[in-house]
N, C-alpha and C positions, 0 to 999 in steps of 0.2 A: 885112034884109041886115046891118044894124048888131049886132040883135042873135047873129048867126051868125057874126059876127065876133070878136066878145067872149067868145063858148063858145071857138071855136078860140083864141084867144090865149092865153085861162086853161088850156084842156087843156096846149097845149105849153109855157108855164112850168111847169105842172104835173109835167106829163114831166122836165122839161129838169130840176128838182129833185130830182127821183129818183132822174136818171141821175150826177147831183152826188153826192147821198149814198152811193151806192152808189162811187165811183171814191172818194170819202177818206173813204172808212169803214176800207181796210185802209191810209192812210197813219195816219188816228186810233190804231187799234190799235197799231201799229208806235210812235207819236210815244209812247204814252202808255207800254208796256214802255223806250222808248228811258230816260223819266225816270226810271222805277225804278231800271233798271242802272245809272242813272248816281248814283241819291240812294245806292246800297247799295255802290257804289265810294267815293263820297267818305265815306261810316262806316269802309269797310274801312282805305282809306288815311289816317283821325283816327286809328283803333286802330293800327294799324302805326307811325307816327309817333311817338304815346306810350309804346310799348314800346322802341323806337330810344331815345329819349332817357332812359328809364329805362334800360338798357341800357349808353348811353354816360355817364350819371353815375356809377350801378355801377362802371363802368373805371374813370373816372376818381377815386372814392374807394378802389379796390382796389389795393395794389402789390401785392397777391399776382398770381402770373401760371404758378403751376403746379396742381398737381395730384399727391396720396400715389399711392406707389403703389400696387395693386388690392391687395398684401397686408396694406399699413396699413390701407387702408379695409374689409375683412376683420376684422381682428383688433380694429382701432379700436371705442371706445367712449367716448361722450359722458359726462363726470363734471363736477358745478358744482363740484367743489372740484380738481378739474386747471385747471379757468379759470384760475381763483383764485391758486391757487400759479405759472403759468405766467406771469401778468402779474407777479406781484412775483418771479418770477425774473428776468426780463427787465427791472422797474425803469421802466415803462409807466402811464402814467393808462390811464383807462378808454375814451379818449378816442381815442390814439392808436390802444391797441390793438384798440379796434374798427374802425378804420380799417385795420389789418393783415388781420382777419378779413374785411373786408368788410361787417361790419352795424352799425348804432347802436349811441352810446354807452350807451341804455337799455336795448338788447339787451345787450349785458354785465353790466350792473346785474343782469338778470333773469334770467342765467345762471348769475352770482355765488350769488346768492343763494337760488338753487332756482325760483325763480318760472314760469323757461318753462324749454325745450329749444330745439334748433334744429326747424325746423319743415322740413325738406325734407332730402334726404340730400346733394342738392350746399349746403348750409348747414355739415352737418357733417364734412363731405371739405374742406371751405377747415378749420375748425378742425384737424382733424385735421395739413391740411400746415402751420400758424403754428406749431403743437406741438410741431415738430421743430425750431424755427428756435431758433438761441442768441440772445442779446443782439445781437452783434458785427451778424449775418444781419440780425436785426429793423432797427437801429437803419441798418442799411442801405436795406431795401427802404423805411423811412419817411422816407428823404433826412435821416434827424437824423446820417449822419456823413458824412465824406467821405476820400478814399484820398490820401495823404499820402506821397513818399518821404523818409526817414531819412537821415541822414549817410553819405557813403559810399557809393550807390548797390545800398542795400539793398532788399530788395524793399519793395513799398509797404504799407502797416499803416493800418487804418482809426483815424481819432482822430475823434472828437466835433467838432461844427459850435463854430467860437469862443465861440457865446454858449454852450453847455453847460461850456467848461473854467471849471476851477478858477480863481478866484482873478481871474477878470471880475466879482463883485460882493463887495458891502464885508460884504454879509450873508450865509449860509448862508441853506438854504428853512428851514428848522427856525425860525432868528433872524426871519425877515422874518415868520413867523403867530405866534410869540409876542410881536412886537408891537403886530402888528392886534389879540390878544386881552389886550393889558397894562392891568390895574387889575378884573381881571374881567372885563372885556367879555363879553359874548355875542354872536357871528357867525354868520351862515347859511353853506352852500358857498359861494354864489352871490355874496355880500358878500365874501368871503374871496377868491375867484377872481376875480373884480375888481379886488380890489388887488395883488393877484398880477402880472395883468396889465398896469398902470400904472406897476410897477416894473421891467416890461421883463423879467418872468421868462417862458421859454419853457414851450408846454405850459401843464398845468392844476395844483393845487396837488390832486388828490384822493390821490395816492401816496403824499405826503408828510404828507397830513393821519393817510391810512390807518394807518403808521407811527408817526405820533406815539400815535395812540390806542394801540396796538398796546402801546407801551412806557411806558401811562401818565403821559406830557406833557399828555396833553389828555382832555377826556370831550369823549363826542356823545350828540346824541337826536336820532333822527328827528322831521321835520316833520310833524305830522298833519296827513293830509289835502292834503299837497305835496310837493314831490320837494326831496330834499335831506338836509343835518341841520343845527344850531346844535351849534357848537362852544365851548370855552369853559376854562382854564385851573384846574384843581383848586385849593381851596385849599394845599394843603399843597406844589406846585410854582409859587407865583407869584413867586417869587426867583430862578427861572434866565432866563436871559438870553443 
């Protein structure tokens, strides 16, 4: 009797086990698709976020805020020596004006000098609308002026932020790098834009270095093997001042 007893108890746990696994087998299935959807939402929504925020820095280094119109960009064509000329029309570091354009300051460098292209066509559609823009526009949309009314209740005229007028420092930018580079010196950019900066000058000193070279004030050589140049005062100009 005992033992007919112990067969039926084990049959029906037996049973009873069966009938278990069969009723959450399809909660199983269900529970384990549930984790998927949900491992493959939290990817979706990392990606999504990091594009947001690339996105919203993008704005926020761009004051561009238009768009050529379809005939510019039609007729429009990418030239490294339109960069070029269009920054020192405008009287811009590399710096700023990549921040007009929208891209790195190295992406200009790389522009300047043949190195790349723009890589996507809304790359060259923002170039193409900075291209049209004057001085007066630029120096607008980069918050370096401000709108001013005149004597007399004339209309309002843009002037340069106070730190850019004349006659706020004791030295010209020309005077303050020839004498970072006085007795010969050799300086890198990066030494030179540092004390640039120290002396409370706005912006970067590459414009002004650009120009000096340009007019033979100064010589340069590329960094081998680093970004930049050393700059350095000829012999035969170390008497101006």
């Amino acid at each position: 009797m005992s033992n007919l007893t112990a067969v039926l108890n084990d049959q029906i746990r037996r049973l009873a086990r069966r009938e278990s696994r069969s009723d959450t087998r399809t909660v199983r299935r269900a529970t384990a698709q549930y984790r998927r959807d949900i491992a493959f939402l939290k990817r979706q929504v990392h990606s999504l976020t990091q594009r947001l925020t690339y996105f919203e820095k993008t704005a926020r280094q761009t004051p561009m805020a238009f768009m050529p119109p379809a005939e510019v960009l039609a007729k429009g064509r990418f030239r490294a020596m339109g960069v070029k000329a269009h920054r020192r029309k405008l009287g811009l570091s590399a710096g700023d004006y990549a921040r007009l354009v929208g891209v790195s300051k190295k992406t200009i460098y790389q522009w300047e000098g043949g190195k790349a292209k723009p890589r996507s066509p809304l790359t060259t559609a923002k170039w193409l609308a900075v291209r049209g823009l004057g001085k007066r526009q630029a120096m607008e949309r980069l918050g370096l002026a401000e709108s001013r009314p005149s004597v007399g209740g004339a209309p309002h005229t843009l002037l340069p932020r106070p730190e850019r007028q004349r006659g706020v420092f004791q030295q010209t930018a020309e005077q303050v790098i020839l004498s970072l580079l006085k007795g010969g010196k050799r300086r890198t950019t990066r030494q030179i834009n540092e004390a640039w900066r120290k002396r409370g000058r706005p912006g970067a000193a590459d414009t002004t270095l650009g120009r000096m070279v340009q007019a033979g004030k100064l010589e340069r050589e590329k960094i081998k093997g680093g970004r930049g140049s050393t700059y350095w005062v000829p012999s035969g100009n170390r008497r101006i001042r």
